[in-house]
N, C-alpha and C positions, 0 to 999 in steps of 0.2 A: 433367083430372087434372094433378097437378103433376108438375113434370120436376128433381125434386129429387134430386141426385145425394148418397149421403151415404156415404162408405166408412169403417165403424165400427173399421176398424183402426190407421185413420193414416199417415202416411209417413214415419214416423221412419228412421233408420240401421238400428235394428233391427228394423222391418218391412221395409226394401227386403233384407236378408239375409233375414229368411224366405220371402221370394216367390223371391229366388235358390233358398234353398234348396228349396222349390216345384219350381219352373221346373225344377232339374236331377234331378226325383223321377219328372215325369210329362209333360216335353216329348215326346220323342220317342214316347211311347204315344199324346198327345195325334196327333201329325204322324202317324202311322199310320191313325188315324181319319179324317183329312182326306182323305188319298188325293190328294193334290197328283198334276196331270196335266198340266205345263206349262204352265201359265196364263202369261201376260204382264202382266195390272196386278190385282191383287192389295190390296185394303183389309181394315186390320186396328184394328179398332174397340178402344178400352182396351189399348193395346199394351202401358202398365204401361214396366216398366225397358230392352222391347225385346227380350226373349230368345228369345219365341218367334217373332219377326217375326225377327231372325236367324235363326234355325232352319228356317225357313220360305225364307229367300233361299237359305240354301244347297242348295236343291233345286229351285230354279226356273231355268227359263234365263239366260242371261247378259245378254243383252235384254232381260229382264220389272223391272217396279217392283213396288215395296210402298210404298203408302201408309197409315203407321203413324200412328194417331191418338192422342194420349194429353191429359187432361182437366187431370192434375199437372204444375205446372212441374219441380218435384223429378223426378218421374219422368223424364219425358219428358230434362231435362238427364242424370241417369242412364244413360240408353239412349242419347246422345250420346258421354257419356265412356266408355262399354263398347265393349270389344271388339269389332271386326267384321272376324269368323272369314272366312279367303275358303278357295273362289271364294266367290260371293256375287252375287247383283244389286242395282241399286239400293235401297234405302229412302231415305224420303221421311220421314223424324219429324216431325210437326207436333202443334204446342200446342191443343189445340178439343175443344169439347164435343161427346158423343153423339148428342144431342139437334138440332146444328146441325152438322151436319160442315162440317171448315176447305178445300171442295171448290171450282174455279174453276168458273164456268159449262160450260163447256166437257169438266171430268170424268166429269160428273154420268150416269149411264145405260151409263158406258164400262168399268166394271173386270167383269173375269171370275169374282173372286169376294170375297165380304167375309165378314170372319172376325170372329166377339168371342167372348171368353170369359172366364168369371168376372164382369163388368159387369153384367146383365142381373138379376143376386141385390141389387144395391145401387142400382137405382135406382125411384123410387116409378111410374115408367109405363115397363114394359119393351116396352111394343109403341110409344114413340114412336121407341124406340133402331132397331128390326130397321124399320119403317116407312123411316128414315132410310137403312136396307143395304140395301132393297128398292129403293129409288128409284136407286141409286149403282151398281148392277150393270147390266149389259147385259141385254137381252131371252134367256133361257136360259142366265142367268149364277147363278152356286151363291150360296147363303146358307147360314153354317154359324153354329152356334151352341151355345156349351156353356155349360153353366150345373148350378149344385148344384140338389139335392134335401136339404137337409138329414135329412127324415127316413131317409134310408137308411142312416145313421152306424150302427155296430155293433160295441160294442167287448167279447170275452169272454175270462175271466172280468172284470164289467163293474166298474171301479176303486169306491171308495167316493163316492158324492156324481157321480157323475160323470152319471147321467143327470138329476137335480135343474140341473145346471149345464149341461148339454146343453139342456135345454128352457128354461131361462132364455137361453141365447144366441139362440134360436127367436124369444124374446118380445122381443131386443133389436133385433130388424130389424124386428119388427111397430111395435114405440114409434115408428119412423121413419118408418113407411110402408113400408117394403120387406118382398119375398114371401121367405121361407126354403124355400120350397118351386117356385121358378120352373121347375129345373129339369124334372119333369114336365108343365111347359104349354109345351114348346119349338117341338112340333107347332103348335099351336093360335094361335101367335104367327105362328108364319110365314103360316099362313092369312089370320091378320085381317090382316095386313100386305101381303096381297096376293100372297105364294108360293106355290107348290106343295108340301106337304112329300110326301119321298121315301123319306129313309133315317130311321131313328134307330137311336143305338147306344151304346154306352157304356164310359167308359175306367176300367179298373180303378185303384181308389188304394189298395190296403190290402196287407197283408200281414200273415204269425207269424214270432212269437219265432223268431230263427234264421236267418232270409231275409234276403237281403240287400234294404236297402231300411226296413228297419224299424222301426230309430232315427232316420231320416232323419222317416219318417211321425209317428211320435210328439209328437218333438220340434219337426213342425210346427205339431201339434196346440196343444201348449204353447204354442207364440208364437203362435197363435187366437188363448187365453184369454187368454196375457197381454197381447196388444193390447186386446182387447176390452173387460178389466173393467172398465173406470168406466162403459161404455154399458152390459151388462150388468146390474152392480148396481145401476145408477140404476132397473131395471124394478121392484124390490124384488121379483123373483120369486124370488131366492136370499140367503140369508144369507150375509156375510162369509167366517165362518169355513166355511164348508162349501166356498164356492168355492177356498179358500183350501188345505184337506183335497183334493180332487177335482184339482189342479193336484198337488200333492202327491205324489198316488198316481200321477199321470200320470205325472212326471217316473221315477218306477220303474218303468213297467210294463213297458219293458224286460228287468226281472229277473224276472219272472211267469214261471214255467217254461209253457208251453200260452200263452199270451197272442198274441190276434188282434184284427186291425182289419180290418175289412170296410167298404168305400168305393166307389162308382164315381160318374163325374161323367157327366150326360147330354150325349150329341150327338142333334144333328139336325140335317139336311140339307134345305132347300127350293129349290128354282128360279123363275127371274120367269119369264113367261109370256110369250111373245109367239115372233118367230124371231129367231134372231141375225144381222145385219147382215150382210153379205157383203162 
């Protein structure tokens, strides 16, 4: 199977602010789920701009590393020029692929746990990705993995055109190769990969009209579609003007008196197998 990496949104200016804006929506839910227990080396597969590998040092000991992997040079420079909030431990930002992580011989077998999330929806063989975190952990070292389920989006009352334009971005990861629905086989990954799975669990992303948080979620929504639509409409599963209407109403819905968005993103938790080193 191919190891084709394709991320249909781009890494424009105004995609790295939406993933900021991301990052500052559902980090700290995310870091709750992880349940950080003092680890010392630490791998963070798709580190992206770097925020949540931040986020992540500031609750690790003083001592421990993060070895932050990121595929984009844009990004990864990004995650250089940002911020690093202290205290804080080391990170390590390196430029390398998933699929071959940028690891010295000598690393390999040694980190207490490896993290990705979001990655595993955008690449055509996501069991070569967690194969690659299975090998990089220590013998009863964590795998953690989160990843979308697109079908669980739910948005009421539902905008005009929006579920048309919903299932067309469905079929825009399928044109690629990639699963929109990964995140319910998280389990099953960690297996063929050699894990144990453990936990599964999941991080709320949604909220109503009135909540704080809500405009933030919407309006992430929007910079989805609008990175999205040339890959999108190339599926010819939606008309122009319909996408066009459905972004539209999104940018309102907002003013929907009752209006809700119902989201959560999947975790799962695996372990290697063997005893840990003494």
């Amino acid at each position: 199977m191919s190891n084709q990496q394709a991320y249909i949104h781009g890494s424009s200016v105004t995609e790295r602010e939406r993933l900021a804006l991301m990052n500052s929506l559902i980090n700290q839910r995310c870091l709750n789920a992880l349940q950080l227990a003092g680890e010392r080396r630490v791998l963070d597969v798709g580190a992206g701009t770097g925020q949540f590998s931040k986020l992540m040092a500031q609750q690790l000991p003083a001592d421990a590393r993060i070895v932050a992997v990121e595929r984009n040079p844009e990004q990864r420079d990004a995650a250089l020029a940002g911020e690093f909030p202290a205290p804080g431990c080391e990170i390590d930002f390196r430029l390398g692929d998933a699929f071959d992580l940028p690891l010295r011989p000598a690393e390999w077998g040694t980190f207490d746990l490896a993290h990705t999330r979001f990655l595993l929806e955008h690449v055509a063989n996501p069991l070569g990705v967690v194969q690659q975190m299975v090998k990089a952990v220590r013998p009863g070292g964590r795998i953690v993995l989160l990843d979308d389920d697109h079908d669980l989006l739910r948005l009421w009352p539902e905008p005009p055109h929006f579920q048309a334009v919903w299932q067309a971005y469905f079929e825009s990861y399928r044109s690629i190769g990639n699963d929109p629905l990964v995140g319910r086989k998280l389990p099953e990954l960690l297996h063929r990969a050699g894990a144990i799975p453990q936990r599964i669990d999941y991080v709320l992303y949604g909220a109503c009209v009135n909540q704080p948080g809500f405009q933030g979620i919407v309006d992430n929504l929007v910079g989805v579609f609008e990175g999205a639509r040339n890959t999108v409409l190339a599926t010819g599963a939606v008309k122009g003007s319909d996408y066009e209407h459905a972004v539209a109403a999104l940018r309102n819905y907002p003013a929907v008196p009752g209006a809700s968005l119902w989201y959560v993103i999947n975790f799962a938790e695996g372990i290697k197998p063997g005893r840990p080193s003494t």
